[in-house]
C-alpha positions in Angstrom: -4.6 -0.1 14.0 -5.3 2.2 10.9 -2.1 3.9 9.2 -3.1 7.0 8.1 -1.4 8.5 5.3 -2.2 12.1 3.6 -1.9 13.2 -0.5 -2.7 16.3 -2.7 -3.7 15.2 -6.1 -1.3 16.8 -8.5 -2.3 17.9 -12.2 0.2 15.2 -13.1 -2.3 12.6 -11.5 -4.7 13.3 -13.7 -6.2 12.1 -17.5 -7.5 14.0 -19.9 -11.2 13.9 -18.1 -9.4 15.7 -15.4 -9.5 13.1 -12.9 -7.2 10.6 -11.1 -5.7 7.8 -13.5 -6.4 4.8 -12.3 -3.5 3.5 -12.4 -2.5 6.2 -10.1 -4.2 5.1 -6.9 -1.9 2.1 -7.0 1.1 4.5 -6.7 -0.7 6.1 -3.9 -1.5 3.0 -2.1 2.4 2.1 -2.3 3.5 5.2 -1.3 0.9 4.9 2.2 2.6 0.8 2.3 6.3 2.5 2.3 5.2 5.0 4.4 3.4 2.2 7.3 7.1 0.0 6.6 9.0 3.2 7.7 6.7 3.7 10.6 6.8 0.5 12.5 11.1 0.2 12.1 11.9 -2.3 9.1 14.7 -0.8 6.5 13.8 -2.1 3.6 17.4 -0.8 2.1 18.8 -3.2 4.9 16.6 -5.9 3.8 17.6 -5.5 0.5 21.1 -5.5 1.5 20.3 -9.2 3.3 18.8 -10.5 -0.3 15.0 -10.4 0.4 12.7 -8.0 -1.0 9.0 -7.2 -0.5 6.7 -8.4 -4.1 2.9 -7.2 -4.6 1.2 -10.8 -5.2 -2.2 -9.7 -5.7 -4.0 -6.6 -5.9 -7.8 -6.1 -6.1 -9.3 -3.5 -5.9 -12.4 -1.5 -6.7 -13.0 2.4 -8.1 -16.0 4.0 -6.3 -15.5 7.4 -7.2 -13.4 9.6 -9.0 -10.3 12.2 -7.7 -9.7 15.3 -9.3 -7.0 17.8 -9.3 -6.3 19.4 -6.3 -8.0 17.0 -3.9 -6.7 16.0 -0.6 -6.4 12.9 -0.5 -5.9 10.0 2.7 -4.8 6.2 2.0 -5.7 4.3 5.1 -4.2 1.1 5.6 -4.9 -2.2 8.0 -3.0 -5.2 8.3 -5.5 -7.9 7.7 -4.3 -11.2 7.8 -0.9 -12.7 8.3 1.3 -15.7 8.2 4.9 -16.3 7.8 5.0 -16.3 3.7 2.2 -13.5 3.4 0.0 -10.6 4.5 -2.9 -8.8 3.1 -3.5 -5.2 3.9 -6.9 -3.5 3.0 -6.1 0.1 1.9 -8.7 3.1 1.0 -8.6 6.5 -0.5 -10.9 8.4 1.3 -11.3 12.3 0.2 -13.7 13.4 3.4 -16.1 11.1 4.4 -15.7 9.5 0.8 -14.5 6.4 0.0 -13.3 7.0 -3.7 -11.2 3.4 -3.7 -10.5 0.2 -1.3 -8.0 -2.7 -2.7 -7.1 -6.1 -0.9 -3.5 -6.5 -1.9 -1.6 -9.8 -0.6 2.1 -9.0 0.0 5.0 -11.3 0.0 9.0 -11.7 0.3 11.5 -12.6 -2.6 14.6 -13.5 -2.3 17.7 -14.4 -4.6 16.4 -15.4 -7.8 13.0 -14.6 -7.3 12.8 -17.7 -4.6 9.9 -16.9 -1.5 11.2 -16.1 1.8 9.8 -15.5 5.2 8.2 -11.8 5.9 10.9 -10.1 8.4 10.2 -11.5 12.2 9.0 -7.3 13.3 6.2 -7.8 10.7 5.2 -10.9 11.7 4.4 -10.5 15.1 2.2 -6.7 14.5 -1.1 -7.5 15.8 -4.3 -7.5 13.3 -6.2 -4.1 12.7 
């Protein structure tokens, strides 16, 4: 299943070229992650409250074509692959039928002190995209 998650590139998104930062699209793509968390029922402020937090592990990603100002903007996101310690989502930034970025980004769980924990038991048991 495909989360689907709708943007408007704001001046403040932009360089001096005129076009989407790149360091912006990673903002985007967290917003769509918060966004999918909401969605499927896990409270990350109650998580937090418990002592476990989620961490970005990895991100990689590739720019195929740039944003400007005033574009609407859609971050699709898949749950890719999971296991109890981790899962990697594949998220995109399409602007039409354009595919302007796509980024593999492994997600896991701190807890106290920075120590791994296990993903909340909800997450786990979602089904692949």
């Amino acid at each position: 299943m495909t989360h689907r998650f709708s943007l408007r590139v704001y001046y403040e998104d932009t360089d001096m070229a005129g076009i989407v930062y790149y360091a912006n699209y990673l903002k985007f793509i967290e917003r769509a992650r918060s966004d999918w968390v909401r969605e499927i029922g896990i409270d990350q402020l109650a998580m937090k409250a418990d002592g476990v937090v989620f961490a970005v592990r990895r991100v990689e990603a590739d720019y195929l074509a740039p944003a400007v100002f005033d574009d609407q903007l859609e971050v699709r996101t898949t749950l890719d692959a999971i296991t109890p310690a981790r899962m990697v989502m594949g998220q995109e930034v399409w602007r039409d039928q354009t595919c302007l970025f796509r980024a593999a980004v492994t997600i896991v769980c701190i807890g106290t002190g920075g120590k791994p924990a296990r993903l909340p038991a909800k997450l786990r048991s979602i089904p692949l995209s």
